[in-house]
N, C-alpha and C positions, 0 to 999 in steps of 0.2 A: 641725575642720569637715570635712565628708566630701563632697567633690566625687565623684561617679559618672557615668559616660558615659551617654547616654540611648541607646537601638537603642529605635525606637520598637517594632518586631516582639517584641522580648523583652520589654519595659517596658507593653505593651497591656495584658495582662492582670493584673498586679500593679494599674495604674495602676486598672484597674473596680474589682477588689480593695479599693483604698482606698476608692473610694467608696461601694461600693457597705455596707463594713464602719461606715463614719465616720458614715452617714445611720442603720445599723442603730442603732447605739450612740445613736444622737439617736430611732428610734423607740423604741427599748425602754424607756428612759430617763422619756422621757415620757406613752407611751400607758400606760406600766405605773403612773407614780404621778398623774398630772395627775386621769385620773376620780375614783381617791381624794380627792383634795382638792375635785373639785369637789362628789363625794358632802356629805364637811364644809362644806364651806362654801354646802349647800344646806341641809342638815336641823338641825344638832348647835351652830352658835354663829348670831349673831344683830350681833354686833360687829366690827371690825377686831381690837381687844384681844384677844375670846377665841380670834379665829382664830390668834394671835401662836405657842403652841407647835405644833400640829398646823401649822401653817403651816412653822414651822422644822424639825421634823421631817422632812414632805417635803421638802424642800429640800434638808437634809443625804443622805437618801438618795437623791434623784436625782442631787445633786452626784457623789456615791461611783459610781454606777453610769457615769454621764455621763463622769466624769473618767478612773475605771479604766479603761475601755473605750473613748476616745480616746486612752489612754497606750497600750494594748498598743497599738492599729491605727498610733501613729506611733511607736513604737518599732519596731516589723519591718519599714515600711517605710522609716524614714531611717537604718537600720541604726546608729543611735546609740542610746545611754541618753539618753534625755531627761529624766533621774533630776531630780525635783521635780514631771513635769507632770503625773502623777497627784493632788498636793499641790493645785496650782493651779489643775487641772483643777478638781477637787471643790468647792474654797472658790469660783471663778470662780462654776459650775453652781450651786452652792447658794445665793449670795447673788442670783443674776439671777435665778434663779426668784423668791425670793422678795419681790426689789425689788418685781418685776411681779405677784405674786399677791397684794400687800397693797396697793401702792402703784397698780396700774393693772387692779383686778377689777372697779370701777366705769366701765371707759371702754365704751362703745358704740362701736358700729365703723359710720363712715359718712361720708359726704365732708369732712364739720365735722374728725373726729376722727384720722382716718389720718394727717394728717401729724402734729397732733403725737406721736401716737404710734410716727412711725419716727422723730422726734426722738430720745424718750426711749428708743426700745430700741437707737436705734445709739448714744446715748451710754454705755450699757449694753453694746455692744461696742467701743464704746472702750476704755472702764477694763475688761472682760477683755482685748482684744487687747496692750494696753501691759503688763501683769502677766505674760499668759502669753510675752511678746516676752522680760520677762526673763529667762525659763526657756530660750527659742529660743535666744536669740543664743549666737556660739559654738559653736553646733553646726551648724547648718543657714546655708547662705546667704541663705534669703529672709524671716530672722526681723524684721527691721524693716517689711517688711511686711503682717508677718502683723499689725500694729494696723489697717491699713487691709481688709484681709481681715475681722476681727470685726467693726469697724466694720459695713461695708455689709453683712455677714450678718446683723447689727442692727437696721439702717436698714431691709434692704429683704426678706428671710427671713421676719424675724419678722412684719409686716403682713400681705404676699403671705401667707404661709403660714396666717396667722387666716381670713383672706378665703377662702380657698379651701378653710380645713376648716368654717369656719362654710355655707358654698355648699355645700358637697357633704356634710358627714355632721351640720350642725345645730350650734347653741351652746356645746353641752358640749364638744365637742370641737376647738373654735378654739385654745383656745392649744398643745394639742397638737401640733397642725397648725401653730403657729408656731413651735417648738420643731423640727417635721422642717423646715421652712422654713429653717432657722439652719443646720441640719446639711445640707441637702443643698445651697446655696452656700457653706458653708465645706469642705464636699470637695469641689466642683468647681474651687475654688481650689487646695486640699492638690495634685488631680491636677495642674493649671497648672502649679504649684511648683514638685514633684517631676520635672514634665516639661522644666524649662526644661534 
């Protein structure tokens, strides 16, 4: 486990670094495949079923981009191999996307629906944060909890962040907006972390 002194004067700039890389890897991630799907799943299938492989597809490859690209950004800065969370990264990324593009493309968003819907996306960061905790521990000290870390970037990311892309740039682009929602609370935590 790698205990490091904090100076917050030398540590400032790493610490934006983190986040400002950890929110990228969450916009690329998703602004780059989310419109794709939502193209599909406007014009091309008509079903939950037929949307099953194009569905999985994206998913797989946001996993990949999502997962690689939060592995490099916390490997350089916990100066450890976090060898797996690239692994866990992807399969986490791949299967939440897809929970919620099959399982929650039909929710409406509005005072009825919001909470259950940070219900289901912070249980959603539960079962990622407890998966990805067993890749953490051992190396990092604040790897327990980092489930409560996914958690609330679950609960409350993902909503906040629909609301705010649906308010400002329209429908198509809400879960997107949920997706930077996720990533820009789970690195403002990574920096907490790092910073303790």
């Amino acid at each position: 486990m790698v205990r490091e002194t904090y100076d917050p004067a030398v540590n400032r700039r790493r610490d934006w670094m983190l986040l400002v890389l950890w929110v990228l890897v969450s916009i690329v991630g998703s602004l780059g495949l989310l419109p794709l799907w939502q193209k599909i799943n406007d014009s091309l299938f008509r079903s939950t079923h037929d949307l099953l492989i194009p569905a999985l597809v994206i998913a797989l490859s946001m996993g990949v981009v999502i997962g690689l690209g939060q592995w490099q950004v916390l490997r350089r800065r916990a100066r450890v191999d976090i060898q797996g969370w690239w692994i866990v990264g992807c399969a986490v990324n791949a299967v939440a996307f897809l929970l919620i593009a099959l399982l929650g493309s039909e929710v409406s968003l509005d005072a009825r629906t919001i909470m259950p819907l940070s219900v289901w996306t912070g249980s959603i960061g539960a079962l990622a944060g407890v998966v990805q905790w067993r890749t953490l521990r051992g190396k990092v000290q604040w790897a327990r909890s980092w489930i409560l870390v996914s958690t609330g970037a679950g609960a409350v990311g993902w909503p906040v962040g629909v609301l705010v892309g649906i308010a400002v740039f329209g429908p198509a682009w809400g879960a997107s907006a949920g997706w930077i929602g996720v990533g820009a609370l789970s690195g403002v935590a990574l920096v907490c972390k790092f910073s303790q």
